[in-house]
ZAVEX-699414 format. One record per residue (C-alpha): residue in three letters; z, x, y. Coordinates in steps of 0.05 Angstrom, whole numbers, padded with zeros to 5 digits, always signed. Layout:
N
ALAZXY ...
***
This chain:
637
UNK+02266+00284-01655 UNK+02298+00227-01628 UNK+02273+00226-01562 UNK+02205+00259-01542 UNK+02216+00322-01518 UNK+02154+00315-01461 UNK+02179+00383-01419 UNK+02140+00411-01480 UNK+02090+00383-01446 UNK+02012+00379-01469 UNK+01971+00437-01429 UNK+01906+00408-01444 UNK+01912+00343-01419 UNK+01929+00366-01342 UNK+01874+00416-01344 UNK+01792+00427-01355 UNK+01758+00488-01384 UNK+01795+00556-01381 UNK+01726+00583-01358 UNK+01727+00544-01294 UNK+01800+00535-01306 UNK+01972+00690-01428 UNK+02010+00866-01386 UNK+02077+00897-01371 UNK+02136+00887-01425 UNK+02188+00848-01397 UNK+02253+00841-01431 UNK+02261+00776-01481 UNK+02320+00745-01438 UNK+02288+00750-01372 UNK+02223+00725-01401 UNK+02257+00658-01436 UNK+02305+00656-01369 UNK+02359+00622-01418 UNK+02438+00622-01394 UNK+02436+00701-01426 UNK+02406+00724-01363 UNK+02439+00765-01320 UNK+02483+00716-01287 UNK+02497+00769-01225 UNK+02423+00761-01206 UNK+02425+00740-01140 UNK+02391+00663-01139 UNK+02325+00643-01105 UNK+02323+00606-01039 UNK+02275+00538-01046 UNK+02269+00565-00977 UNK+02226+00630-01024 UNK+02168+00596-01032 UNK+02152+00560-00971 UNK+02171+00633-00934 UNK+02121+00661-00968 UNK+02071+00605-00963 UNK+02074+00622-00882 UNK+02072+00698-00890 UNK+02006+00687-00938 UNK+01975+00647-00881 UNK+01989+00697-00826 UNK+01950+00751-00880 UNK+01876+00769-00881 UNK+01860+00693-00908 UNK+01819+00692-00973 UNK+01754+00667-00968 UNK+01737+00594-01005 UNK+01679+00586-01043 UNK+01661+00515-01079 UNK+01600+00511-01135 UNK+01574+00441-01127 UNK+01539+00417-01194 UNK+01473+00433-01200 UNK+01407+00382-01193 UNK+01368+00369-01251 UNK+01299+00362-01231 UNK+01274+00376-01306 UNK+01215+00325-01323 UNK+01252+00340-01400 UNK+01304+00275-01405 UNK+01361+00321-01438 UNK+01366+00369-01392 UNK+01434+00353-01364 UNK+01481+00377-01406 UNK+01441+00445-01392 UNK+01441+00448-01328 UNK+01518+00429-01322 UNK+01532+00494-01367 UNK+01497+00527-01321 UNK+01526+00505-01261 UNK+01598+00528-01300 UNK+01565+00599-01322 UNK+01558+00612-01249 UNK+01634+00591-01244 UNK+01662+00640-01288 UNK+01612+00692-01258 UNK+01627+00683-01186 UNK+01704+00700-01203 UNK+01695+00767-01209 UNK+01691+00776-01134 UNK+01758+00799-01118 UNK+01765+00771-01047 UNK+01732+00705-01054 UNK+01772+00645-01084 UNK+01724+00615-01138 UNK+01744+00534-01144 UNK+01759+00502-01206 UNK+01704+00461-01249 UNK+01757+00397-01243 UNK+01741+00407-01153 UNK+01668+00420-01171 UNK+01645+00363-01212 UNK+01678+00311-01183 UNK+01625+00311-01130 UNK+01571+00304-01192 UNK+01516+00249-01168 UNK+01555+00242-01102 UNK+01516+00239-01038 UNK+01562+00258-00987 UNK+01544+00297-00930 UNK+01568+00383-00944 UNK+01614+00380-00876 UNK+01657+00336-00910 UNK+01662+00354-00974 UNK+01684+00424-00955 UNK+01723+00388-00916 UNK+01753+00357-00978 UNK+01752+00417-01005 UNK+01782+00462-00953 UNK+01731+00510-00976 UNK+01697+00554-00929 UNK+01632+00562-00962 UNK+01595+00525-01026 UNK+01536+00529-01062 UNK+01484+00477-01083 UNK+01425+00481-01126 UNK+01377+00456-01169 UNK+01343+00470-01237 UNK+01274+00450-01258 UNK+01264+00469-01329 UNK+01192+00467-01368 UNK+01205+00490-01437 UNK+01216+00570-01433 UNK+01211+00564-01358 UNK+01253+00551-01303 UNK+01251+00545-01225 UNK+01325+00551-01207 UNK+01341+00542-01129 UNK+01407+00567-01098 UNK+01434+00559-01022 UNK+01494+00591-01002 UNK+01521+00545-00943 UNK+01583+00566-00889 UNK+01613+00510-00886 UNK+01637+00507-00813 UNK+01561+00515-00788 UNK+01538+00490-00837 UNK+01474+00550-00829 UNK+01449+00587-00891 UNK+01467+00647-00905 UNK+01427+00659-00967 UNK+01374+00602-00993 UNK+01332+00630-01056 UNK+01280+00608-01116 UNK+01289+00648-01174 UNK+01228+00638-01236 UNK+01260+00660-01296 UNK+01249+00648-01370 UNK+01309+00626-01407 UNK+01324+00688-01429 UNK+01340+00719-01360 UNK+01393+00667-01342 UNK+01446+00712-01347 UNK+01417+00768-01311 UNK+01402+00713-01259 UNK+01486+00697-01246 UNK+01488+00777-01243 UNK+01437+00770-01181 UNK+01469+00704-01156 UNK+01537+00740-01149 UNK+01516+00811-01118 UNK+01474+00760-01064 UNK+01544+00722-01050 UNK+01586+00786-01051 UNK+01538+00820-01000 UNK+01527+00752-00956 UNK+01598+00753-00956 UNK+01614+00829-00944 UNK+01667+00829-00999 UNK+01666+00870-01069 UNK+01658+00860-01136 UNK+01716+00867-01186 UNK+01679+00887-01240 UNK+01607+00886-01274 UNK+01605+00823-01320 UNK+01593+00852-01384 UNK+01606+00799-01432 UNK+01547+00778-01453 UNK+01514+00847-01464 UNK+01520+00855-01531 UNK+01483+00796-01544 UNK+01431+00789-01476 UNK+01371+00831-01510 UNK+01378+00796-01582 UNK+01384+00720-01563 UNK+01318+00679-01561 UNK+01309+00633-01496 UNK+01332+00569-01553 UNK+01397+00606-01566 UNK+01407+00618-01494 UNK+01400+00556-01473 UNK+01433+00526-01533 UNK+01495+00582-01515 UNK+01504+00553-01439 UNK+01507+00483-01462 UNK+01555+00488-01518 UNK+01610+00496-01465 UNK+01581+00435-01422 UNK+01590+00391-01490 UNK+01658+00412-01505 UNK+01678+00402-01437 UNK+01655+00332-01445 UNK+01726+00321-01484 UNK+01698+00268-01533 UNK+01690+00277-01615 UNK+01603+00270-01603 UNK+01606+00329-01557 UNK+01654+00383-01590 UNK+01611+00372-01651 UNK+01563+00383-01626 UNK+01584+00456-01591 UNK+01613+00476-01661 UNK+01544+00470-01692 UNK+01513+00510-01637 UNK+01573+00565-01636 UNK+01574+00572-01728 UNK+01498+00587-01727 UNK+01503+00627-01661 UNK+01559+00664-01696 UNK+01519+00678-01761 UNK+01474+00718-01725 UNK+01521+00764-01666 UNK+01593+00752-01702 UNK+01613+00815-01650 UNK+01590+00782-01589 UNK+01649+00761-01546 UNK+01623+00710-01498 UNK+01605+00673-01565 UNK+01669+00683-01604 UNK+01714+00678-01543 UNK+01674+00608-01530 UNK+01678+00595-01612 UNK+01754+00601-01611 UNK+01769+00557-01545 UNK+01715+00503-01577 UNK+01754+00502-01648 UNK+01823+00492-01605 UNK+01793+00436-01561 UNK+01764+00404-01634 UNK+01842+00398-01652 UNK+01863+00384-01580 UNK+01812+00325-01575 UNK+01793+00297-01628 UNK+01811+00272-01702 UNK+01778+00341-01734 UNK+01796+00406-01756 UNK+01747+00454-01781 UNK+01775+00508-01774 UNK+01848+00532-01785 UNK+01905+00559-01729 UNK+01901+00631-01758 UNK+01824+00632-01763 UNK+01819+00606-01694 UNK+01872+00658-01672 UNK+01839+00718-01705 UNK+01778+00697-01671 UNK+01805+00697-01603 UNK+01846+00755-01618 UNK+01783+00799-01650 UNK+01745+00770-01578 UNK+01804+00808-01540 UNK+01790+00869-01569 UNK+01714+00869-01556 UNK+01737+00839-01480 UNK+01812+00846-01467 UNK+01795+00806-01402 UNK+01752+00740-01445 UNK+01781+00682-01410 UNK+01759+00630-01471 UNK+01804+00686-01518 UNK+01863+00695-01467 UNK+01872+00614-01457 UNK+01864+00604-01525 UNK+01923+00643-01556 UNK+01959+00628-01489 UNK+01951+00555-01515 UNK+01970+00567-01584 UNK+02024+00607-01569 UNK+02062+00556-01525 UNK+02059+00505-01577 UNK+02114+00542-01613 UNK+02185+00547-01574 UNK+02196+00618-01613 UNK+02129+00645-01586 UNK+02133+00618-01515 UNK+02147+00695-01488 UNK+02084+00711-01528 UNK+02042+00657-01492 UNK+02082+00677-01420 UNK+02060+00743-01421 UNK+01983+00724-01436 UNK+01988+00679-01377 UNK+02001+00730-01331 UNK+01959+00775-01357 UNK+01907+00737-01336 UNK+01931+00713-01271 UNK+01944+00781-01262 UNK+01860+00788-01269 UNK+01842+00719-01240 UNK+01895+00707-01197 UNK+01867+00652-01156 UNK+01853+00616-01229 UNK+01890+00547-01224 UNK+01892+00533-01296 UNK+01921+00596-01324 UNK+01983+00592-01261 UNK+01987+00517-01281 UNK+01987+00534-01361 UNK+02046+00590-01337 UNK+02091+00542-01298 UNK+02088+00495-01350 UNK+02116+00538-01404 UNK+02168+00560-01350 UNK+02186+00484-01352 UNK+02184+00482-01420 UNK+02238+00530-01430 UNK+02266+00494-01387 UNK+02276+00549-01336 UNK+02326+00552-01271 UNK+02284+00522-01220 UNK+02310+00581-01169 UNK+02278+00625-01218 UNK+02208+00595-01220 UNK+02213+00590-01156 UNK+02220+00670-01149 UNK+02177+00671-01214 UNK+02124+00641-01169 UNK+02129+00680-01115 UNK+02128+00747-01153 UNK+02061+00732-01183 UNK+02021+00731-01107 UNK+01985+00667-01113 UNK+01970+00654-01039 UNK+01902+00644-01056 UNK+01915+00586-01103 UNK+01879+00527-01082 UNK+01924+00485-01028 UNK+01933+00425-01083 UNK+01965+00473-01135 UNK+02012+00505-01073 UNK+02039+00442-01054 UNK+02052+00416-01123 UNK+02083+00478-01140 UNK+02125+00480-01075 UNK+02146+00398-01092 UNK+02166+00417-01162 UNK+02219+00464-01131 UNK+02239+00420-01080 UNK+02243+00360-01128 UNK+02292+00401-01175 UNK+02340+00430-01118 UNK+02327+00396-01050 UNK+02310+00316-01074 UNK+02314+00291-01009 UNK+02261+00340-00975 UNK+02223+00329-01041 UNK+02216+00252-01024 UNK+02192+00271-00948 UNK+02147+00325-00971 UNK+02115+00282-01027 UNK+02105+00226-00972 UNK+02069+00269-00917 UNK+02031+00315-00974 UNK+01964+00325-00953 UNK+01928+00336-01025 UNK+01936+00292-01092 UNK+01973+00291-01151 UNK+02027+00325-01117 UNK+02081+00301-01174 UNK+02043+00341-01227 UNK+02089+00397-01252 UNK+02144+00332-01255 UNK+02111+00275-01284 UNK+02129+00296-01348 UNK+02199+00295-01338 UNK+02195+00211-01315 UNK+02172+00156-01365 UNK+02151+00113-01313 UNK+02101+00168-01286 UNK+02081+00190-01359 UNK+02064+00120-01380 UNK+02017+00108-01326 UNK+01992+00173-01331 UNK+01972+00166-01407 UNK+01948+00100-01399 UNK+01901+00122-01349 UNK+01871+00177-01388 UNK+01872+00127-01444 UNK+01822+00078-01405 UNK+01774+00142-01376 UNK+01765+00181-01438 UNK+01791+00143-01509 UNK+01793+00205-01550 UNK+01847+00221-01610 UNK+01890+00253-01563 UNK+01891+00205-01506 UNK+01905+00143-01557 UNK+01958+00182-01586 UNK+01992+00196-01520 UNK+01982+00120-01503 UNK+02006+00088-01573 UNK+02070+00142-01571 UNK+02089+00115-01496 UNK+02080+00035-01523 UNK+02120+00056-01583 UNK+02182+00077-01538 UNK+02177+00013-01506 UNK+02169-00025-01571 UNK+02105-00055-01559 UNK+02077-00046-01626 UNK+02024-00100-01627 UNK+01987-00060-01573 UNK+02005+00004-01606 UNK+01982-00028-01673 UNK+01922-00049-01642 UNK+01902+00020-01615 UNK+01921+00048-01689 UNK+01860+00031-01707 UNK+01816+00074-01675 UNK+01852+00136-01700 UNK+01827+00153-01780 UNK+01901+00148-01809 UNK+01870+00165-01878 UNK+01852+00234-01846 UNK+01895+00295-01841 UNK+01884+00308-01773 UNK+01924+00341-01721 UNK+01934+00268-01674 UNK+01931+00219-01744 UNK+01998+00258-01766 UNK+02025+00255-01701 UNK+02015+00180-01698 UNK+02038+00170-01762 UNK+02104+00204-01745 UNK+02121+00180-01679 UNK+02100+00104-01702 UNK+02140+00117-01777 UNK+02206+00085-01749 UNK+02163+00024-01715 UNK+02131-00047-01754 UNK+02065-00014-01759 UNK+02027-00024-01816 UNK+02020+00057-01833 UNK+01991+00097-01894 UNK+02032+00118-01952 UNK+02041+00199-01941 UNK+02076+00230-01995 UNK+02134+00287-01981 UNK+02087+00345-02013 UNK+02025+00330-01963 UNK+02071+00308-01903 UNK+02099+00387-01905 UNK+02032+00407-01902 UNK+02009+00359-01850 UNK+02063+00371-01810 UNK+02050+00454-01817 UNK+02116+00483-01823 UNK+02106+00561-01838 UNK+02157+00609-01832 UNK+02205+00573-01770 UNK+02243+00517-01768 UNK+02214+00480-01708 UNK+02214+00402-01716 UNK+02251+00350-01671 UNK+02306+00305-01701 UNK+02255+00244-01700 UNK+02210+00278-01753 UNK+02266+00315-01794 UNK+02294+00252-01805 UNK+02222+00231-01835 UNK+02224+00288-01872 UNK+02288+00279-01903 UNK+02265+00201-01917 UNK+02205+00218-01954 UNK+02245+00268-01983 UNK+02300+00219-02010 UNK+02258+00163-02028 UNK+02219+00197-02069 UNK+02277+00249-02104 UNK+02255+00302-02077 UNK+02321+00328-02041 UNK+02336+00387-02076 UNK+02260+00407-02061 UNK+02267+00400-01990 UNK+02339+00432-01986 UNK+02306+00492-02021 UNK+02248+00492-01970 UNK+02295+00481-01911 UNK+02339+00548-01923 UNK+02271+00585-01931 UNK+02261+00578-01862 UNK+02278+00621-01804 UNK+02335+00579-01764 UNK+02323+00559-01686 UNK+02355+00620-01641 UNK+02412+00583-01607 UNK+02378+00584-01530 UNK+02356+00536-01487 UNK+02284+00542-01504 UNK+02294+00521-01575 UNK+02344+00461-01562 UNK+02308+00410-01585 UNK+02300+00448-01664 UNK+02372+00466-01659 UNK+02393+00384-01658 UNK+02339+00374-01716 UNK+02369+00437-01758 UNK+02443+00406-01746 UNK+02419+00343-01765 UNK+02385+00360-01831 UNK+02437+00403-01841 UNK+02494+00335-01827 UNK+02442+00291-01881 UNK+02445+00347-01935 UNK+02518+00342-01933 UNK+02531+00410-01898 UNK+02582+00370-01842 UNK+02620+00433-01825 UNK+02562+00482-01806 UNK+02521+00425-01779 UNK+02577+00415-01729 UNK+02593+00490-01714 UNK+02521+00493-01699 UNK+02525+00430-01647 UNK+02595+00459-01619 UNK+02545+00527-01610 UNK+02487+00493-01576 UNK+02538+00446-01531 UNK+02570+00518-01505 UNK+02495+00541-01488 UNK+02477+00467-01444 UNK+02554+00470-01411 UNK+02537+00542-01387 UNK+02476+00518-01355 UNK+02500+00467-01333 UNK+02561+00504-01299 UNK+02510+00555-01274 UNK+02447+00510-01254 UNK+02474+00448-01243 UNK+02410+00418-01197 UNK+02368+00442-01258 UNK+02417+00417-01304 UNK+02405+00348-01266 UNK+02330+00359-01265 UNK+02315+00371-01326 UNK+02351+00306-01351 UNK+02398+00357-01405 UNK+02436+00299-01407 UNK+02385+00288-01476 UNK+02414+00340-01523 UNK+02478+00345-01495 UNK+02492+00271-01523 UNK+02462+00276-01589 UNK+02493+00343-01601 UNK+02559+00305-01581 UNK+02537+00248-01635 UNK+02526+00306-01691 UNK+02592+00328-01686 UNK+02618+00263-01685 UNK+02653+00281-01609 UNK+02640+00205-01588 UNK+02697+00196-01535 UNK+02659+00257-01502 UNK+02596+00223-01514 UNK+02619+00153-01490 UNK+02637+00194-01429 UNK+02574+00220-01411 UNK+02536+00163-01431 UNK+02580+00126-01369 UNK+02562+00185-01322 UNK+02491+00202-01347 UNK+02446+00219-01293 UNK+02378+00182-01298 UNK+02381+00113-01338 UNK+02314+00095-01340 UNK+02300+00158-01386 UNK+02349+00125-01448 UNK+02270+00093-01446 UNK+02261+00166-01492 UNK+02313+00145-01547 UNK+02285+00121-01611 UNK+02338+00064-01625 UNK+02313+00053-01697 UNK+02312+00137-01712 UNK+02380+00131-01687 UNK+02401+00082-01738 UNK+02376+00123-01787 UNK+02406+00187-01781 UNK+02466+00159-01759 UNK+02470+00096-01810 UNK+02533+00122-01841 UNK+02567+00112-01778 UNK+02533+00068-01732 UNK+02610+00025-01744 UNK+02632+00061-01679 UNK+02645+00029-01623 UNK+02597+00089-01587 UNK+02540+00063-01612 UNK+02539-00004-01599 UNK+02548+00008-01518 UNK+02495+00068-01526 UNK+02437+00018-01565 UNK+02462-00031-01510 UNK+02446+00019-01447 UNK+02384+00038-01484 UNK+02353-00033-01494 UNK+02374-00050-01431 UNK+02337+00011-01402 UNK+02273-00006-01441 UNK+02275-00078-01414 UNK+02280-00056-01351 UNK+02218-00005-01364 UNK+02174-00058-01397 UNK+02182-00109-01333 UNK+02166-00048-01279 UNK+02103-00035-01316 UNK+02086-00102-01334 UNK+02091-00087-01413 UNK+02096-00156-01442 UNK+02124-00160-01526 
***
């Protein structure tokens, strides 16, 4: 595609573990909330949300509960990685109380090796209760000690030493709960079967190898994940039926592609194992965010992946990760904002943790009431307010990736990073970077640098047409960008391999002319204008441009929001409409995101007639825009 289309933006990157972290049939238009929804639906109020925010708080309020990690006090040196997957065991245990709020592993751990006094960091928190402990493990044995602390008193209202074998640790968060649940006078949802099948069979090793696989792919690093997928295949050999081990199996193999430069397994074995995990446990969160995350890869399957989110909000519905995970593909699809606004508030989420309610809240406010946005952003009481938007601002993006780049340097982060200095055209940093990636490999983020860098002075690997299809792992839809069907058609022509790829091309099944699937309709028209086919390629822009000028009419503040300004012009530039385009280009909404355009992409696909007096003012803007970007963030070439 020509620009990078970041409202598809990356789940995993925003979010931790779905354990600490996609149902009714609802009709495909409401679900992708395109311009074919009912336009007679009354619209939303931004006034919705924060309406129901103060009705919530005049409710029966929901009860807070933090899980601060663990102490190791094992005399054994490796021994911490164990007791943080226990710590996160507890987590996913503790959830299944029905009126008590369960916070995230992301709230938890950052207090890891802090000595703070508890006051404050429920505080912090705003939780109302949390619980500390400690682990001392000898071998088979351990001495695990648990406090359950009100946070306003700060008195005990449970403090216990359990002496359990390895083997019991399960059985142990069972007792754990029921002790909170009846300290707390609240109920349980339901029994935590999920490790059942498997409880009487495991040895202590495999038990305590099971709780820290998770810990080690949590770690987010190549070392770690490796590590967990050894643990998981010879875990597997032995209780293939066992949920909480497949469910974990198939969220490890999608954080291996997420994170790092492997691939071990392939998309449909990992989605048969978290789909065989749903049948054992409809309600495995590992299986649920799994497919949820595959799904919303894949703009034709984005309903699929909507309706596993709320699934499980619908049974962990003060879970941060799958509500975040659900907004996001609501953004994605680049939804009304009035309508994820009353999306929102449909889905009760007035116990969501305070952070997630006020970035949800500025989100709305940012699309349709800017100016309260900006007060509400300054007086916000919680962090990372901007996070439903910063994918929607290159500035924020930039510094967002770079950041993430500097904490953890895995495959993913340094592709994020090298993409972001690419659009700036800082390839001597990018170049630099390059080589901590495996280019040779035919990894997930190695493909993806190669393509986002293949229009750039990078010194890159030659990638024939043949594996470049494969790499790139078209099946049976057309879903590709006009950045990287451009690279396809290059390879393509450079190597005479045209008629190949037209033959491949009609194979596929076509974008659906919606909103959700923009971005592969301007790719489609555009291999369609290189192959020659000019007429269809510009009935299919003329199709697409009716589509954005509906919205547009109908949403403009999301229109405006959602910077639509992208497509509209290089569906104007397909069809070769460039007094229209030269017109929006002089109205266009947010300068600083022509940052997005590729210019030399551009002059490819457009090479035959880049003699237009368009273009020349557009590259113009764009540099300009990119100079401008490069001196705010101190980007020097």
């Amino acid at each position: 595609m020509l620009l990078i289309a970041y409202v598809a933006v990356d789940k995993i990157w925003l979010s931790t573990s779905p354990a600490t972290a996609k149902p009714a049939s609802v009709s495909s238009a409401a679900e992708n909330q395109s311009v074919s929804a009912n336009e007679n639906e009354p619209a939303a109020s931004s006034e919705l949300l924060a309406q129901n925010v103060e009705a919530d708080s005049q409710a029966e309020e929901v009860k807070v509960l933090a899980v601060l990690p663990f102490l190791n006090l094992s005399t054994e040196d490796d021994q911490d990685i164990f007791v943080d997957g226990l710590t996160e065991e507890l987590l996913n245990t503790l959830v299944r109380i029905r009126e008590l709020k369960v916070l995230g592993r992301t709230s938890s751990f950052a207090y890891k090796g802090v000595n703070k006094d508890l006051k404050i960091i429920a505080n912090e928190l705003d939780a109302d209760y949390l619980i500390e402990g400690s682990v001392r493990k000898s071998g088979n044995n351990l001495r695990i000690t648990v406090q359950l602390i009100e946070a306003e008193t700060g008195s005990h209202l449970f403090s216990d030493n359990f002496d359990r074998t390895l083997k019991d640790i399960f059985t142990l968060q069972e007792e754990v709960s029921d002790q909170v649940a009846a300290a707390l006078k609240l109920n349980l949802i339901h029994k935590d079967d999920r490790y059942s099948a498997a409880l009487d069979k495991l040895s202590y090793i495999e038990v305590e190898q099971l709780v820290k696989a998770r810990a080690l792919a949590n770690r987010r690093t190549s070392e770690g994940i490796k590590q967990a997928i050894n643990i998981l295949e010879e875990l597997l050999q032995k209780y293939p039926d066992a949920p909480a081990i497949l469910g974990l199996g198939a969220y490890v193999a999608m954080m291996e592609v997420s994170f790092t430069e492997n691939a071990s397994t392939s998309e449909e074995d990992r989605t048969a194992m978290a789909e065989r995990t749903l049948e054992l446990d409809p309600l495995n969160r590992d299986a649920l965010f799994t497919l949820a995350v595959t799904y919303d890869d894949y703009e034709y399957l984005v309903t699929k992946a909507q309706q596993l989110y709320r699934k499980a909000i619908r049974a962990y519905p003060y879970d941060s990760y799958f509500i975040k995970g659900y907004i996001l593909t609501l953004i994605s699809s680049f939804t009304p904002c009035e309508q994820i606004n009353e999306n929102v508030s449909n889905l009760d989420i007035s116990g969501a943790e305070k952070t997630l309610q006020n970035q949800i809240r500025y989100l709305i406010l940012k699309c349709l009431e800017p100016g309260k946005a900006k007060k509400f952003f300054a007086t916000a009481a919680t962090e990372d307010v901007d996070f439903f938007t910063i994918p929607l601002d290159f500035e924020a993006s930039f510094k967002k990736y770079k950041v993430l780049y500097e904490q953890n340097p895995n495959q993913r982060h340094i592709f994020s990073y090298i993409t972001s200095l690419s659009f700036l055209e800082d390839h001597s940093t990018a170049q630099s970077l390059m080589s901590s990636i495996d280019m040779n490999s035919k990894g997930f983020w190695s493909t993806n640098t190669y393509l986002d860098t293949y229009f750039t002075p990078n010194q890159l690997p030659a990638i024939k047409f043949e594996e470049l299809w494969e790499r790139m792992q078209i099946k049976d839809h057309f879903e590709l960008g006009s950045i990287y069907a451009s690279i396809l058609f290059d390879r393509a022509q450079k190597e005479e391999k045209l008629s190949e790829l037209r033959k491949r091309f009609y194979e596929l099944i076509p974008p659906e002319n919606t909103l959700p699937q923009i971005h592969s309709v301007v790719g489609y028209a555009l291999i369609l204008k290189k192959l020659g086919e000019n007429q269809e390629a510009t009935a299919r822009a003329h199709k697409a441009l009716n589509v954005l000028r509906k919205y547009k009419k109908q949403y403009p503040e999301s229109n405006q929001f959602y910077v639509l300004e992208w497509w509209e012009l290089e569906l104007l530039i397909i069809a070769k409409e460039y007094e229209q385009a030269s017109a929006l280009l002089e109205s266009y909404s947010y300068r600083p995101d022509l940052v997005w355009f590729n210019i030399p992409a551009l002059r490819y696909a457009y090479k035959d007639e880049l003699g237009h007096p368009f273009f020349k003012e557009f590259f113009s803007q764009v540099e300009l825009a990119k100079q401008k970007m490069r001196e705010k963030l101190g980007v020097k070439l």
